[in-house]
N, C-alpha and C positions, 0 to 999 in steps of 0.2 A: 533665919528662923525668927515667927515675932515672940515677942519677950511679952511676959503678961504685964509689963506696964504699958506698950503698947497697943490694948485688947481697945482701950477704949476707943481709939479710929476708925474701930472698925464697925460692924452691921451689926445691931441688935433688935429683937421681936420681944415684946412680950411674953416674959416666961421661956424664954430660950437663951442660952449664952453667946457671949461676943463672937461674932465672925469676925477676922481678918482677912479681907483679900489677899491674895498673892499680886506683890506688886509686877506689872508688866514689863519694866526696865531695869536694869541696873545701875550703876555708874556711868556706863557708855552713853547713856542718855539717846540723840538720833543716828547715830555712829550703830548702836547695836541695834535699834528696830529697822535701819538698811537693812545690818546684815539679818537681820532672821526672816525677812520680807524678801530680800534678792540675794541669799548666800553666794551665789555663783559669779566668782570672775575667769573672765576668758581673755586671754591676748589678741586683742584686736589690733589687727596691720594696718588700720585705720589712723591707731594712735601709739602704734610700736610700744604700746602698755598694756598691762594687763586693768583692764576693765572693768567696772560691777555690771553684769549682765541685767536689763531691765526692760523685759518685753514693750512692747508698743499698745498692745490689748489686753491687759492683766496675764489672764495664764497662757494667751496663745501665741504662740511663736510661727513665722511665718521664713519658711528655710529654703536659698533658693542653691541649687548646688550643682555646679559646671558638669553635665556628665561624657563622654566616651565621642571619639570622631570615630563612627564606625568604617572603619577598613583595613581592618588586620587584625590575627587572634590580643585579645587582652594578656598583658605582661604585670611582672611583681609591682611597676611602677603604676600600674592602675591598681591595685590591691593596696599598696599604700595609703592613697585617698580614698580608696571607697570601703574599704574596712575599717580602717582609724575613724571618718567620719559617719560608720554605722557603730561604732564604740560610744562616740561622743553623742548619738543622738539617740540610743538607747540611757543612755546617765540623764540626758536629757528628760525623759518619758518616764524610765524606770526610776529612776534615783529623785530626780526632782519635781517630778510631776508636771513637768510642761504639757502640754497641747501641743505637736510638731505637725505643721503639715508640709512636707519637704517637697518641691519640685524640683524637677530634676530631666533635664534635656538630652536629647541625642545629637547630634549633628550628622544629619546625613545628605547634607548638602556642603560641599566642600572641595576644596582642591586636591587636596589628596585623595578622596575619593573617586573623582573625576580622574586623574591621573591612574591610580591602579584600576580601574575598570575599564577605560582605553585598555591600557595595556595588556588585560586579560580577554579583551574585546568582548566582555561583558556590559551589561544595563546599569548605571548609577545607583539604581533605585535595588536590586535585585543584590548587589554586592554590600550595600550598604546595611537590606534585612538580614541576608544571612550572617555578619558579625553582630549584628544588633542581638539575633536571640545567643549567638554566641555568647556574647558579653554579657546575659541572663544567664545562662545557664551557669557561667562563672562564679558570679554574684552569688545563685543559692545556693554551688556549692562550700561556698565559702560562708555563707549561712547569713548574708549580708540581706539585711530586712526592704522590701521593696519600697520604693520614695510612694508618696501619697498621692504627688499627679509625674506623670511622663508627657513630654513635648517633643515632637520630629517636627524641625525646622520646616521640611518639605508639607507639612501641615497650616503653615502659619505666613505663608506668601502674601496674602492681601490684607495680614497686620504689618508684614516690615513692610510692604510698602506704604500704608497708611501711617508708618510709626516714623519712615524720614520723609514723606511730604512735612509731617510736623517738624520736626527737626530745622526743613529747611526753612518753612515759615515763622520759625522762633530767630531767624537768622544763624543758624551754625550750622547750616550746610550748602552744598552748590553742587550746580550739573554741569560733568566737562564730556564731553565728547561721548553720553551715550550712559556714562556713571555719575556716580555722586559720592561728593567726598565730605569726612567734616571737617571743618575748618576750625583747627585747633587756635589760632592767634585773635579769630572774634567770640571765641568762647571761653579763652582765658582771662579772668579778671573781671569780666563782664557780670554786673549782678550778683556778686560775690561769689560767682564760679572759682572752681582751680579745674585745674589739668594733672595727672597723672601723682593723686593722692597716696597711693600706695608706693610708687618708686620713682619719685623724682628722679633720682639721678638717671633711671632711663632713658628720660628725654635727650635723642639726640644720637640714640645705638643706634646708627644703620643694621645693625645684624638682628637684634632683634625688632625693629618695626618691619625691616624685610621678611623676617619669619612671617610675624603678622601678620603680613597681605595676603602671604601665598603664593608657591609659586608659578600659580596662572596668569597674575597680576599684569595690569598692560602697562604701558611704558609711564614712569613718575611722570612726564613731562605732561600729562592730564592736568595733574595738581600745581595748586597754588605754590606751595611749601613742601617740600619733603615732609613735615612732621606731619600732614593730615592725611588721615585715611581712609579704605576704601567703605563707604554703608550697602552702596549698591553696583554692583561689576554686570560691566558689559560682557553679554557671552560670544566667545567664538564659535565656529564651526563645530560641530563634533562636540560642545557643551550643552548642560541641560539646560533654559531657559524659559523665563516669563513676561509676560506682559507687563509695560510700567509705563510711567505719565514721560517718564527719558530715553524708551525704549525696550526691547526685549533684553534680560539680564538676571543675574541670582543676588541674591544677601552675600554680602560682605561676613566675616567669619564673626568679627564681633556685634554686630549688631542683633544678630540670631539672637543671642541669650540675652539680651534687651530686651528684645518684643516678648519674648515667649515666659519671663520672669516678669514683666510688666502686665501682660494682656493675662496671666495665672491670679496673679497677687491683685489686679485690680476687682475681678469676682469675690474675693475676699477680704477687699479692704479700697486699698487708695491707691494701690500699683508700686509701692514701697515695700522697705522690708525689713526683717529683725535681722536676718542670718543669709549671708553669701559666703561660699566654701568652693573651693579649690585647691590645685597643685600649688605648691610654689615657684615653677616654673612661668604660672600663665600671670603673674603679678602686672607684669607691664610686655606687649601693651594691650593684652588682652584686658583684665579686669579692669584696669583704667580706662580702657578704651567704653568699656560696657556702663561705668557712670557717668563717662561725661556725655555719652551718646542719651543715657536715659535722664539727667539732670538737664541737659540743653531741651527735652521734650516736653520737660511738665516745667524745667523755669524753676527748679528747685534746687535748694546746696546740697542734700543729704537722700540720697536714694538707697544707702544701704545703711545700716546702725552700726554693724558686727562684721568684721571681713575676717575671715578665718581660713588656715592655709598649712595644711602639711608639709612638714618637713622634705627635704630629697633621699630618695632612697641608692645607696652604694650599693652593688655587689664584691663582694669579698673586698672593697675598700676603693673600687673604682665605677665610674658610674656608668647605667646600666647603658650600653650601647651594641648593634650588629658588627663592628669593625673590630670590640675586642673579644665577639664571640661569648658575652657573656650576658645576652639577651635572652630570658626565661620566661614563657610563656607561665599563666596560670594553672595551665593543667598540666604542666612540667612540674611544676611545683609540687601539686598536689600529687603525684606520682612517686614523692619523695617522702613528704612529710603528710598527715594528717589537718584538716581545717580546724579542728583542735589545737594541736601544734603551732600553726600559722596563726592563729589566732590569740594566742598565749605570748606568739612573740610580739605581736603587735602591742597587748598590753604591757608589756614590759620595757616600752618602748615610748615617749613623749607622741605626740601627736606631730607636734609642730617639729622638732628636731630631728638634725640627720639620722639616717636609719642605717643600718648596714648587714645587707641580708648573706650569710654564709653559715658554712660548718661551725662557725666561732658563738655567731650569735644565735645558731637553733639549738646550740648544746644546752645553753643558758635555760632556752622553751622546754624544751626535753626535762631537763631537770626538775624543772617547775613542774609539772603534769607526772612526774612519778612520785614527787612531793604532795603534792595534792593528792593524787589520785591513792595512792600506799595511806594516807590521810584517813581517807572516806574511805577503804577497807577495815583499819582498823576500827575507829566508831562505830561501823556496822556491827564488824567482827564480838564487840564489847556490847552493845546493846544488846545484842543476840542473846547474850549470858548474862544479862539482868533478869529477877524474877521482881513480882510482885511483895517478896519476903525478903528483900534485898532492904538496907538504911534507905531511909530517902533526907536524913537531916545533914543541912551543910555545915561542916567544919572546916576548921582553917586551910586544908588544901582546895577544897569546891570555895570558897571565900575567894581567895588566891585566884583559880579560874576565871570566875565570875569578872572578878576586875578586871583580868586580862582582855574577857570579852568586851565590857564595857570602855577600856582602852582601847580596842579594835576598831568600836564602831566610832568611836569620836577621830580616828587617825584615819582611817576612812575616810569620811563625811570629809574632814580637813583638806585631804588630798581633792577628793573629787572637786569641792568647793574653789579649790588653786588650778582655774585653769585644767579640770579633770585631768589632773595629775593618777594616770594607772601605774606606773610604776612605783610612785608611794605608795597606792591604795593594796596593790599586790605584798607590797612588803612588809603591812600592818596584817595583812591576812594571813603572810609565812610563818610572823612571828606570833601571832594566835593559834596557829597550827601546830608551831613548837611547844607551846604551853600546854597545848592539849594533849600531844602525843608523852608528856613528859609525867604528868599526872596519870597518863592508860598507865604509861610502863612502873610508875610506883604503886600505882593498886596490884598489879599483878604480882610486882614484885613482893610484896606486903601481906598477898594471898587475901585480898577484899577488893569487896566490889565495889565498881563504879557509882555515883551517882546518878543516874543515866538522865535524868534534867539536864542537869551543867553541861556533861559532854554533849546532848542533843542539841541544846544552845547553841554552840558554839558551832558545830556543826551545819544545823539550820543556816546562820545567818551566813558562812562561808558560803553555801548553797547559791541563797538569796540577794548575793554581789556578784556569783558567777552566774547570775540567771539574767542582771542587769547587763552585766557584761557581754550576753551571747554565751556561753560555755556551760549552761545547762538550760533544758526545755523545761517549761511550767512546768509543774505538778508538785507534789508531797516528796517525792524521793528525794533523798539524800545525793549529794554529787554531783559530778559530770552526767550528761543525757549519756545513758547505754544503746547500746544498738539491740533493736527489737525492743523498745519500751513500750512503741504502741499495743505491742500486741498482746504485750502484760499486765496491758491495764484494760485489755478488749470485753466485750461479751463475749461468754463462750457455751451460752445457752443456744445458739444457732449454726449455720453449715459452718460459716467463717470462724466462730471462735472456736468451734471444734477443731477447724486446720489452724490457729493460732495453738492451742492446747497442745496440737500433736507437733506443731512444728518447733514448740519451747522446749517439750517433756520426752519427743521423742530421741533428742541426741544423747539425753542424757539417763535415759531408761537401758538405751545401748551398752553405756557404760557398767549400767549397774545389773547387768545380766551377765553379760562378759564376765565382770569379777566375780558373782554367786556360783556363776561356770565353773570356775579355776577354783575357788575355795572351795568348793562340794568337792572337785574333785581331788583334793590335797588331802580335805580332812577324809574322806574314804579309806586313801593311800597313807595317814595318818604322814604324814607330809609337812610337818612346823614351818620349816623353814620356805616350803612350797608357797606355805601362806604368807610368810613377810615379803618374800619377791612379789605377790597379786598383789599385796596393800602396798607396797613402791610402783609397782608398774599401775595403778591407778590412778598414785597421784601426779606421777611424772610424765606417763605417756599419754595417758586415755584422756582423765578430766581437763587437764589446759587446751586439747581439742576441742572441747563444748564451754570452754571460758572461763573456767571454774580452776584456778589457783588455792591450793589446799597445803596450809601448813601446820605445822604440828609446833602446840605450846602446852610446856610440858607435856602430861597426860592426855591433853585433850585435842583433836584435831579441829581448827576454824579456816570456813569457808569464804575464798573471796570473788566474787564475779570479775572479770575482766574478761578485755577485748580478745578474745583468741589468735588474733596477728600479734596482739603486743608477746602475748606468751609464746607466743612459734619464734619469735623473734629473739626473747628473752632466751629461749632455746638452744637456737642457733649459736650466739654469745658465748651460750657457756659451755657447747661443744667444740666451740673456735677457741676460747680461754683451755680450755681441759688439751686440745689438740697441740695448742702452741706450749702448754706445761709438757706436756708428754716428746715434744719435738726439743724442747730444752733439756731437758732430763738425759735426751738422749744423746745429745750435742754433749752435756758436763762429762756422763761417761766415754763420751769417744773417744773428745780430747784428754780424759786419765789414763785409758788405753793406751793412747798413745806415745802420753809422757812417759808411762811405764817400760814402752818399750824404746821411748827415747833414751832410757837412761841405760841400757845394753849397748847402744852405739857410740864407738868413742869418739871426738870428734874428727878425728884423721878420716874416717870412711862416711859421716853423718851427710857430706854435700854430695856423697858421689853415688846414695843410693834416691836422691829426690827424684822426681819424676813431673814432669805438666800434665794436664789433662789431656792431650793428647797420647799419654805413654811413654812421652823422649822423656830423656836427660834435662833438666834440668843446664847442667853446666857441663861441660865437655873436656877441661883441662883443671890442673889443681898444683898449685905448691906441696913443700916435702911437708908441712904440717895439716893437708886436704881441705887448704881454702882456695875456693873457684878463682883461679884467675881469667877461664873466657869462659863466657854464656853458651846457649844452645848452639848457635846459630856457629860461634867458634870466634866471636868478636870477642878483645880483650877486654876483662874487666876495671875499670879505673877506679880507685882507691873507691870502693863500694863501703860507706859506714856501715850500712846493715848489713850486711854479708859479713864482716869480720864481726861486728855485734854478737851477730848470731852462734856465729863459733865460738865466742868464747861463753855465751852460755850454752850453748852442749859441752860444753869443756867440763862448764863448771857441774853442771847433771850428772855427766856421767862419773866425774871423780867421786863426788857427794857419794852418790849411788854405789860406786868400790867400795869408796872406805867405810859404808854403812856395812857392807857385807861381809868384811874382814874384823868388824866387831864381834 
């Protein structure tokens, strides 16, 4: 704050008083105009450090992200990367205001492809579309936002061919028998080149540069060096092929996203880039392979700024594989859980770190989403019940609030700013959620009302992290996106919003005719009690059908929208809970029945009236005091601890049980 001795530095007019600017740094001096210029650091595999994130073109970000080899349904292990990094590139847009233009590739040119299309004696091209929209459709179920450019490799055959003639004419590559390989030992070191920046220690896995080539690959003895590999393959028989200056042949696996992130990013710039993203799987030697391929082209040390790389995902603590049967397709998935749910878990989860997808870690999601969502019930439920004649001045509890929100958005912003940290950011927002909920429940308790600013606040900006997030659609409402919002916000002046009108207002007019039903007819038949069963069987049976959760505080009943499967569900629960009370219940009485009549048998005759399921005997033979000495079968019994155990408590029942009766 300035002190009025220091008014005089500041700006004065003629007949007007001292201004003082607001100085624009602090103490931090360039340390803090970094950070409020580029708050954003990210873990770049680049430099196994977390980073200050710092565009290439002021606000525009240029995002190039490895996507799908289409030939088989997409699994949780493709939902991993492409939902985590549709999280980080909304915080991107939404949160920080970049400019994202992502591309993002298919591979539908490939060995694998080739091989399950033979074998279905299908067309390359034809097997390859249909997982392609497959893997679409996945995507928006999962509400994963579409990249700004898409590339099919099979599109872009006379750029990689064009893209390793260069190659070879920069000297880092060569033609053996029909392919072309690059030759990693003249491109190491060479002009301040490296080789395999992201995982050194790779160099030199037989298993995985084998994976790498693929397994149509023709015999090593083409190349130089086992470590160089393939840009351009020779096709056999019964493979797809094309035209080349070395012959007829396809792209190598990693050269694809070379050309196709090179020949994208040079329309909008230099053929460089801010942001390349992937599994952490493809580290070496794909991602490695795909910069030395595109730095040996242009002659340059640095073709990507930012390499960023999700974590591995486990299933129930083993990785996801078809040999342990614990391979989940996406629409398995969602067959279980809600893209809400999945999506919830993702946020509570690092981007970059192990994942571990089971009953363990969705109960975690689940929890989160009745938190939240019981959250934005009650704020509704509470703003409801504000009027106009309601306080609106803030005292120490709305004070209280306020800070907590203001503590929310700064542990936010912090998380997101750390490597978009969602799991912090979720946890600043649980604990602003507790503050709120804590404040409804002592207005109630207090019998006064809300301020309905503060809690709306608070509220809103919850809203406005889970809109960044994907977890709620534009608009004003409050909350998660409900199902049917469109149609709630529709015209209903024409045909259409007339069938929106009737298809909102009709299920629930149902309801409320049905009840007038039942209550006209009670109150006729002067019926009281006819009418507390209609006012429970409304709110129990009828309205959770049409969404509508209705609970009663104190006097007054409040109304909350939800999902109609979650309340069938919630349903279900508590008729399986009531089921299992009523099966227990009846279990405590049996076995007192029993004791009861245990304590009538002494134990001389107690073994010799047992019985199996079957209906036999139990034991067949008995000493003079009626302990089993042989089993059913008539085998003798050898010193049985429990079996004498046992006798001597009926021993000890039924004495107890005498000498109670002889009192």
């Amino acid at each position: 704050m300035a002190t009025c001795g220091e008014a005089g530095e500041g700006c004065k007019k003629a007949g007007m008083p001292t201004w003082v600017p607001p100085r624009p740094l602090g103490e931090g001096g360039l340390t803090e105009m970094m950070d409020r210029m580029y708050p954003l650091k990210v873990f770049n595999s680049l430099t196994r450090t977390k980073t200050r994130f710092v565009p290439k073109d002021s606000n525009r970000v240029l995002w190039y992200m490895c996507g799908p080899t289409v030939y088989a349904p997409s699994h949780m292990g493709h939902a991993r990367t492409y939902l985590h990094f549709d999280i980080l590139r909304r915080v991107m847009t939404d949160f920080f205001g970049y400019d994202v233009s992502l591309c993002m590739n298919i591979t539908d040119i490939d060995d694998k492809i080739i091989t399950r299309a033979n074998e279905g004696g299908q067309n390359y091209r034809e097997l390859a579309a249909h997982f392609e929209e497959d893997y679409m459709q996945d995507m928006a179920l999962l509400g994963v936002r579409a990249p700004t450019v898409v590339t099919r490799v099979s599109e872009f055959i006379p750029e990689v061919v064009e893209y390793i003639q260069g190659i070879i004419d920069n000297g880092y590559a060569y033609e053996s028998n029909g392919s072309v390989y690059f030759n990693v030992q003249s491109f190491e070191g060479k002009k301040g080149h490296a080789y395999a920046k992201l995982l050194p220690e790779g160099v030199g896995n037989g298993e995985l540069m084998a994976e790498g080539e693929g397994a149509l690959s023709l015999g090593a003895g083409d190349k130089r060096s086992s470590g160089d590999f393939a840009l351009w393959k020779r096709s056999r028989e019964g493979e797809p092929s094309w035209p080349s200056p070395w012959g007829d042949g396809r792209p190598g696996w990693h050269i694809e996203c070379s050309v196709m992130a090179s020949a994208t990013f040079e329309g909008m710039g230099d053929g460089t880039m801010d942001i390349h993203s992937g599994g952490v799987d493809l580290k070496f030697p794909h991602h490695d392979n795909e910069m030395a391929q595109a730095e040996a082209k242009y002659d340059c040390c640095q073709w990507v700024n930012y390499f960023l790389h999700t974590g591995h995902l486990h299933i129930k603590g083993f990785k996801m594989s078809k040999s342990l049967k614990n391979f989940i397709t996406i629409k398995q998935a969602l067959q279980e859980n809600s893209p809400r749910q999945i999506r919830l878990l993702f946020l509570l989860h690092k981007y970059n770190t192990p994942m571990d997808y089971g009953d363990d870690a969705m109960s975690g999601a689940l929890a989160a989403e009745r938190t939240f969502s019981e959250f934005f019930h009650n704020v509704k439920a509470a703003l409801r019940r504000t009027t106009a004649r309601d306080p609106a001045r803030t005292k120490e509890p709305e004070l209280a609030l306020m800070s907590s929100l203001s503590d929310a958005k700064k542990e936010v912003k912090k998380c997101l700013c750390d490597d978009v940290d969602t799991p912090g950011a979720m946890g600043a927002l649980q604990e602003l959620v507790k503050n709120v909920n804590k404040y409804i429940e002592a207005k109630e308790r207090a019998g006064e009302p809300i301020v309905a600013d503060c809690v709306r606040g608070a509220a809103e900006y919850v809203t406005k992290i889970f809109k960044v997030f994907g977890l709620a659609s534009p608009g004003p409402a409050l909350g998660f996106s409900q199902v049917g919002d469109a149609g709630v916000g529709g015209d209903a002046s024409g045909e259409g919003g007339e069938a929106s009108r009737e298809a909102i207002l009709g299920p629930v007019l149902d309801v409320l005719s049905e009840f007038r039903d039942k209550v006209r007819g009670c109150g006729r038949a002067g019926d009281t009690k006819g009418v507390l069963a209609a006012c429970d069987h409304v709110r129990e049976e009828l309205l959770p059908g049409v969404g509508v959760r209705l609970e009663d505080k104190g006097d007054q009943a409040v109304w909350k929208l939800e999902d109609p499967a979650v309340l069938a569900r919630e349903r279900q629960q508590r008729e399986q809970e009531q089921l299992r009370r009523l099966e227990a219940k009846a279990e405590t009485k049996r076995k007192a029945a029993e004791k009861e009549a245990r304590k009538k048998i002494p134990a001389s005759e107690y073994f010799r009236g047992l019985k199996g399921e079957d209906g036999k005997a139990l034991y067949t033979q008995f000493d003079d005091n009626g302990v089993p000495t042989h089993d059913a079968a008539g085998e003798p019994i050898v010193k049985d601890k429990k079996v004498k155990k046992e006798w001597e408590a009926q021993n000890k029942l039924y004495n107890n049980a005498l000498a109670k009766a002889k009192k």
